[in-house]
PDB file of N, H, CA, C and O in Angstrom:
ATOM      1  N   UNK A   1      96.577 120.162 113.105  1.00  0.00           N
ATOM      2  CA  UNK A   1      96.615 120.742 114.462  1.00  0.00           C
ATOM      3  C   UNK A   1      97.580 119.936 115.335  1.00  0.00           C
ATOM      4  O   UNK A   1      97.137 119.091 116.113  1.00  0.00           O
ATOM      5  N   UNK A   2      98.724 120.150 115.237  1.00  0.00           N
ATOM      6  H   UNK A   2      99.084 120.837 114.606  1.00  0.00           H
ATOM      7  CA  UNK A   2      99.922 119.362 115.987  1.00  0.00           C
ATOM      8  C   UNK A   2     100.506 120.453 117.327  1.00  0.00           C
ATOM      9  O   UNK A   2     100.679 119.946 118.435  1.00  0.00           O
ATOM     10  N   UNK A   3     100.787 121.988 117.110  1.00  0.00           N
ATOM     11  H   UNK A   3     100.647 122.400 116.210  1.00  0.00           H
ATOM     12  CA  UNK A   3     100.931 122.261 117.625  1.00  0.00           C
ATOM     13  C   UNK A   3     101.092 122.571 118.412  1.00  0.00           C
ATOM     14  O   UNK A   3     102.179 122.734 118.966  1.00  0.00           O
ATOM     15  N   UNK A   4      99.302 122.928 119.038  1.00  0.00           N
ATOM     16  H   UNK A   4      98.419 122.795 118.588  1.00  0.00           H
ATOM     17  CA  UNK A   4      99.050 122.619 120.772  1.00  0.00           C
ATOM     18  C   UNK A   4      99.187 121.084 121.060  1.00  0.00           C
ATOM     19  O   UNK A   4      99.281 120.739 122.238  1.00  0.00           O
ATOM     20  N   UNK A   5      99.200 120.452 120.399  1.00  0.00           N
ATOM     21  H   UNK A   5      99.123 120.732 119.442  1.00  0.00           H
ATOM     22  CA  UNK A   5      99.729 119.049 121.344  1.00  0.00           C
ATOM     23  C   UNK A   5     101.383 118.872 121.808  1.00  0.00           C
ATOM     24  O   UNK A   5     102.012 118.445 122.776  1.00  0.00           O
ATOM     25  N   UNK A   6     101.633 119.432 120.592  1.00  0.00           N
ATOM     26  H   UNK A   6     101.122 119.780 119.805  1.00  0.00           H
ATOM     27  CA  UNK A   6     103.274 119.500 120.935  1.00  0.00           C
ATOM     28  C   UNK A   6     103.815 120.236 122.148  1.00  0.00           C
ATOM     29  O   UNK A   6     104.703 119.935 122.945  1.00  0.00           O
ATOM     30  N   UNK A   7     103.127 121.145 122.063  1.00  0.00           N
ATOM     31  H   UNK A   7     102.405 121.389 121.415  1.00  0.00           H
ATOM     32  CA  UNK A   7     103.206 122.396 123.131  1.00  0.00           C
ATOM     33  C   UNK A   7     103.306 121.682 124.246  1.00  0.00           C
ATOM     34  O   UNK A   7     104.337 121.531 124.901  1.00  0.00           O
ATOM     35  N   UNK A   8     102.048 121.151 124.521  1.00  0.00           N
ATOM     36  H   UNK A   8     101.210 121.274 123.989  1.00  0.00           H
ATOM     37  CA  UNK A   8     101.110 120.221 125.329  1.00  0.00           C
ATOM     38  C   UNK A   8     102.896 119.207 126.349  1.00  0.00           C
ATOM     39  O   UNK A   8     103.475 119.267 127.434  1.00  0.00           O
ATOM     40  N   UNK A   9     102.975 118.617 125.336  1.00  0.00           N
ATOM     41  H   UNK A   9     102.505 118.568 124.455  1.00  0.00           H
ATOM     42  CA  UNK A   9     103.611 117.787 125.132  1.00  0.00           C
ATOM     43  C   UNK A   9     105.027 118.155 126.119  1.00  0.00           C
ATOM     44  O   UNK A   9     105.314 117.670 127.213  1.00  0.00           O
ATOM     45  N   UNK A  10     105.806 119.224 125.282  1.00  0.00           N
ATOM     46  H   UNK A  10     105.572 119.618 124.394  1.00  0.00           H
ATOM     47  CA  UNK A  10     106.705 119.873 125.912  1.00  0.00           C
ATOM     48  C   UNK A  10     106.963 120.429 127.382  1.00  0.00           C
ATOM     49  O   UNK A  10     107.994 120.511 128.050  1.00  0.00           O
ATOM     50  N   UNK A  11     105.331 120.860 127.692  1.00  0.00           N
ATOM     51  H   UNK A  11     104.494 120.793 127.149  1.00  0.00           H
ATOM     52  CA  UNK A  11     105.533 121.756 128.574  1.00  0.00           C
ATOM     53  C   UNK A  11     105.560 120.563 129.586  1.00  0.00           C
ATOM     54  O   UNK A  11     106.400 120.656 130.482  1.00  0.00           O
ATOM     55  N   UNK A  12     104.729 119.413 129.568  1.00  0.00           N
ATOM     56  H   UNK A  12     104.047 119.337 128.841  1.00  0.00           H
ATOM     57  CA  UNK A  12     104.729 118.204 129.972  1.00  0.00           C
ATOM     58  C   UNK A  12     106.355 117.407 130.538  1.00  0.00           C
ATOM     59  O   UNK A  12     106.648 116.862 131.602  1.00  0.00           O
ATOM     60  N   UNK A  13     106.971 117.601 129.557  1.00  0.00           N
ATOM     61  H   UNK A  13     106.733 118.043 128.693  1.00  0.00           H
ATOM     62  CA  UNK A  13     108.328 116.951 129.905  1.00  0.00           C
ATOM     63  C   UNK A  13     109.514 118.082 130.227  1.00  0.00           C
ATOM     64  O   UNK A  13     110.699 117.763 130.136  1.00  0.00           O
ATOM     65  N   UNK A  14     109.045 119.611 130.663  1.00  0.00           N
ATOM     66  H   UNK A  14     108.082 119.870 130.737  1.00  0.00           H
ATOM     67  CA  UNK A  14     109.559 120.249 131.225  1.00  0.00           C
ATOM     68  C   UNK A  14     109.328 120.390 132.449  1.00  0.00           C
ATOM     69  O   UNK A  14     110.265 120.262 133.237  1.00  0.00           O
ATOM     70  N   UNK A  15     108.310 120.623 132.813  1.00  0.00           N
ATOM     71  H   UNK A  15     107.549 120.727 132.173  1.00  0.00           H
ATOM     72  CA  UNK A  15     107.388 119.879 134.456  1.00  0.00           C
ATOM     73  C   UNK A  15     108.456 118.559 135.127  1.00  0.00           C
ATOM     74  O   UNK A  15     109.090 118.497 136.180  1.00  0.00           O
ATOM     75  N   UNK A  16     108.355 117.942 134.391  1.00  0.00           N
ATOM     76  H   UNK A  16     107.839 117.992 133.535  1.00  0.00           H
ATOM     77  CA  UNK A  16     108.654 116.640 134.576  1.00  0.00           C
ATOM     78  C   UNK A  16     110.290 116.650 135.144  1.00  0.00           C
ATOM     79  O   UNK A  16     110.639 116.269 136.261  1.00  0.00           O
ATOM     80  N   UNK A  17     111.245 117.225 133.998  1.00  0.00           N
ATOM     81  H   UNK A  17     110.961 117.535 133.091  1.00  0.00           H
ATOM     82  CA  UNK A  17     112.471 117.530 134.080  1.00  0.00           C
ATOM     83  C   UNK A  17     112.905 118.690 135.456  1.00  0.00           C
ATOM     84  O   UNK A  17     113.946 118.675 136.114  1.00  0.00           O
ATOM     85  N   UNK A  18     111.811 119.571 135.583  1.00  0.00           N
ATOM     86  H   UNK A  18     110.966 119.583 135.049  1.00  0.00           H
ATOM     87  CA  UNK A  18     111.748 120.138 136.686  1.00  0.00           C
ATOM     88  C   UNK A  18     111.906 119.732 138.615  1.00  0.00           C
ATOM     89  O   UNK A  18     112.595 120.017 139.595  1.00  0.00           O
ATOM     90  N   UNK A  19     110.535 118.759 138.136  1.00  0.00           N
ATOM     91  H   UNK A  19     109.975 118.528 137.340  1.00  0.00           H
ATOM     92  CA  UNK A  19     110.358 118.119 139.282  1.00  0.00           C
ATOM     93  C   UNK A  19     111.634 117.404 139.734  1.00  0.00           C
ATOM     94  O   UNK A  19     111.643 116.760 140.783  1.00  0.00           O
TER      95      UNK A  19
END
């Protein structure tokens, strides 16, 4: 089960890159 963490993960350092 990596997936949703990855996801997790991504959506995390797209937020981020956003901000």
């Amino acid at each position: 089960m990596g997936s949703l963490f990855e996801y997790f993960l991504f959506l995390c350092i797209f937020f981020s890159k956003f901000s």
